[in-house]
C-alpha positions as CSV (number, residue, x, y, z in Angstrom):
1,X,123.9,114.6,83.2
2,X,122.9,114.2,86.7
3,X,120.5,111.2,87.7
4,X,117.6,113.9,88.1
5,X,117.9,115.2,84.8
6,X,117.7,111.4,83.2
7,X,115.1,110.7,85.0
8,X,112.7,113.8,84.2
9,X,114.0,113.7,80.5
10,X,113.0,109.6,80.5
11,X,109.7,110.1,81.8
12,X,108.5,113.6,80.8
13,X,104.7,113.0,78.9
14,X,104.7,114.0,75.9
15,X,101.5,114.5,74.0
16,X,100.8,112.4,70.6
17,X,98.6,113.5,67.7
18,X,96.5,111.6,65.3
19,X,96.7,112.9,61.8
20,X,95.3,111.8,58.2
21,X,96.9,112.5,55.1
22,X,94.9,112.8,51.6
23,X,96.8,111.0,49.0
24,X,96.3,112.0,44.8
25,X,94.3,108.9,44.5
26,X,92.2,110.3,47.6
27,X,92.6,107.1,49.8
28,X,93.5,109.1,53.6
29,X,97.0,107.2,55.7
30,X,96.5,107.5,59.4
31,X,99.3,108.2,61.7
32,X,100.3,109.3,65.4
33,X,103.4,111.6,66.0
34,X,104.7,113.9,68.9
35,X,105.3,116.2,66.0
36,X,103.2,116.2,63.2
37,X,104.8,119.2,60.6
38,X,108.1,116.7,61.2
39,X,106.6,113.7,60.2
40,X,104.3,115.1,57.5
41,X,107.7,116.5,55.8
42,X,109.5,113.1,56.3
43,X,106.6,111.4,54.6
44,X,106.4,113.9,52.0
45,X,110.4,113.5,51.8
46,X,110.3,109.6,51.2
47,X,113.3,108.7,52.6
48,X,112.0,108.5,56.3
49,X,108.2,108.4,55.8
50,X,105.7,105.9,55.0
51,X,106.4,103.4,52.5
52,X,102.8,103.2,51.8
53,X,102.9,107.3,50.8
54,X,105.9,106.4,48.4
55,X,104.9,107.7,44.9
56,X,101.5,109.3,46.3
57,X,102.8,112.7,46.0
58,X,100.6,115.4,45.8
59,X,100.2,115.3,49.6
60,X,97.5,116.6,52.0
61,X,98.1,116.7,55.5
62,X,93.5,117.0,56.0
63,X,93.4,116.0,60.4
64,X,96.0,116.9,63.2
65,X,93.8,115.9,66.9
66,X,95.6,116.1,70.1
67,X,95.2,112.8,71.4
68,X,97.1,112.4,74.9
69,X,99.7,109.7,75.6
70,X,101.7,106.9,73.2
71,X,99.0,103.9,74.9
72,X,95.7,105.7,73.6
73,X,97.6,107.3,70.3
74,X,98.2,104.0,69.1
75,X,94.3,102.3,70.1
76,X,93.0,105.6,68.9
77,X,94.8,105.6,65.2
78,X,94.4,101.8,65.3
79,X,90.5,102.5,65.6
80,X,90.8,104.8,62.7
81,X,92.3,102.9,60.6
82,X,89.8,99.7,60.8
83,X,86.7,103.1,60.3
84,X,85.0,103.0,56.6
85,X,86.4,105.6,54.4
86,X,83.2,107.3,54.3
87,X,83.8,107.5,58.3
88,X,87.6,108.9,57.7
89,X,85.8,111.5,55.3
90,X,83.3,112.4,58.3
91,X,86.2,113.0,60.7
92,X,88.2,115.1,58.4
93,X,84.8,117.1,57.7
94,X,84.3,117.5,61.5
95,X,81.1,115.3,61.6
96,X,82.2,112.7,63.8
97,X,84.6,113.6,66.3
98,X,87.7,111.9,67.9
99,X,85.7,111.9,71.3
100,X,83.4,109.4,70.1
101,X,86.5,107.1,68.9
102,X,87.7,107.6,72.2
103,X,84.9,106.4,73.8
104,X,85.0,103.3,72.5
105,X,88.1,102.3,73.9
Protein backbone atom coordinates (compact mmCIF):
# COMPACT_ATOMS: atom_id res chain seq x y z
CA UNK A 1 0.00 0.00 0.00
CA UNK A 2 1.47 3.20 -1.02
CA UNK A 3 2.06 6.07 1.72
CA UNK A 4 -1.16 7.94 0.24
CA UNK A 5 -3.39 5.14 0.63
CA UNK A 6 -2.27 4.73 4.60
CA UNK A 7 -2.67 7.91 5.12
CA UNK A 8 -6.35 8.53 3.68
CA UNK A 9 -7.37 4.99 5.11
CA UNK A 10 -5.77 6.32 8.77
CA UNK A 11 -7.54 9.47 8.73
CA UNK A 12 -10.77 9.01 6.65
CA UNK A 13 -13.95 10.39 9.20
CA UNK A 14 -15.99 8.09 9.86
CA UNK A 15 -19.45 8.82 11.32
CA UNK A 16 -20.55 7.19 14.85
CA UNK A 17 -24.09 6.56 15.97
CA UNK A 18 -25.65 6.51 19.37
CA UNK A 19 -28.11 3.73 19.87
CA UNK A 20 -30.31 2.27 22.97
CA UNK A 21 -31.19 -1.10 23.28
CA UNK A 22 -34.52 -2.29 25.35
CA UNK A 23 -33.61 -5.22 27.47
CA UNK A 24 -36.70 -7.94 28.72
CA UNK A 25 -36.50 -6.36 32.07
CA UNK A 26 -37.02 -2.88 30.11
CA UNK A 27 -33.87 -1.16 31.59
CA UNK A 28 -32.43 0.63 27.88
CA UNK A 29 -27.97 0.04 27.34
CA UNK A 30 -26.55 2.97 25.55
CA UNK A 31 -23.85 2.54 23.06
CA UNK A 32 -21.88 4.35 20.06
CA UNK A 33 -20.78 2.33 16.92
CA UNK A 34 -19.67 3.15 13.20
CA UNK A 35 -22.03 0.28 12.51
CA UNK A 36 -24.83 -0.27 14.51
CA UNK A 37 -26.82 -3.67 12.75
CA UNK A 38 -22.92 -5.11 13.45
CA UNK A 39 -22.80 -4.34 16.89
CA UNK A 40 -26.47 -4.88 17.76
CA UNK A 41 -25.87 -8.64 16.35
CA UNK A 42 -22.63 -8.99 18.39
CA UNK A 43 -24.49 -8.02 21.44
CA UNK A 44 -27.28 -10.08 20.66
CA UNK A 45 -24.62 -12.91 19.90
CA UNK A 46 -22.89 -12.65 23.42
CA UNK A 47 -19.59 -13.58 22.57
CA UNK A 48 -18.48 -9.99 21.39
CA UNK A 49 -21.17 -7.75 22.87
CA UNK A 50 -21.87 -6.29 26.07
CA UNK A 51 -21.39 -8.16 29.12
CA UNK A 52 -23.99 -6.09 30.70
CA UNK A 53 -26.70 -7.51 27.82
CA UNK A 54 -25.43 -11.20 28.76
CA UNK A 55 -28.63 -13.15 29.60
CA UNK A 56 -31.04 -10.03 28.73
CA UNK A 57 -32.22 -11.71 25.60
CA UNK A 58 -35.21 -10.77 24.13
CA UNK A 59 -33.40 -7.75 22.60
CA UNK A 60 -34.66 -4.37 21.17
CA UNK A 61 -32.53 -2.30 19.34
CA UNK A 62 -35.45 1.17 20.21
CA UNK A 63 -32.68 4.57 18.96
CA UNK A 64 -29.95 4.58 16.10
CA UNK A 65 -28.95 8.83 15.84
CA UNK A 66 -26.21 9.87 13.63
CA UNK A 67 -24.03 11.57 15.88
CA UNK A 68 -20.71 12.78 13.98
CA UNK A 69 -17.21 11.91 15.07
CA UNK A 70 -15.56 9.30 17.93
CA UNK A 71 -14.88 12.81 20.44
CA UNK A 72 -18.66 13.89 20.61
CA UNK A 73 -20.02 9.96 20.23
CA UNK A 74 -18.44 9.16 23.36
CA UNK A 75 -19.53 12.84 25.45
CA UNK A 76 -22.86 12.34 23.67
CA UNK A 77 -23.57 8.55 24.93
CA UNK A 78 -21.74 9.45 28.16
CA UNK A 79 -24.47 12.26 28.60
CA UNK A 80 -27.14 9.61 27.96
CA UNK A 81 -26.15 7.35 30.09
CA UNK A 82 -25.95 9.66 33.39
CA UNK A 83 -30.07 10.98 31.77
CA UNK A 84 -33.09 9.54 34.08
CA UNK A 85 -34.75 6.59 32.55
CA UNK A 86 -37.83 8.54 32.22
CA UNK A 87 -35.46 10.92 29.99
CA UNK A 88 -34.03 7.66 27.95
CA UNK A 89 -37.89 6.79 27.41
CA UNK A 90 -38.45 10.49 26.05
CA UNK A 91 -35.56 10.12 23.57
CA UNK A 92 -36.64 6.77 22.28
CA UNK A 93 -40.34 8.34 21.99
CA UNK A 94 -38.86 11.31 20.06
CA UNK A 95 -39.72 13.89 22.78
CA UNK A 96 -36.43 15.11 23.60
CA UNK A 97 -34.07 15.14 20.87
CA UNK A 98 -30.29 14.33 20.60
CA UNK A 99 -29.83 18.17 19.60
CA UNK A 100 -30.62 19.29 22.98
CA UNK A 101 -27.98 16.62 24.50
CA UNK A 102 -25.72 18.10 22.15
CA UNK A 103 -26.07 21.29 23.20
CA UNK A 104 -24.97 20.80 26.36
CA UNK A 105 -21.69 19.85 25.60
Amino acid sequence: MDKLKLFANTYKMEIWFLYLIRCKDGSLYTGISTDVKRRFEEHRGGSRGSKYLRGKAPLELVLKRKIGDKGLALKVEDRVRKLTKIKKELLVEGKIGIREIKRVI
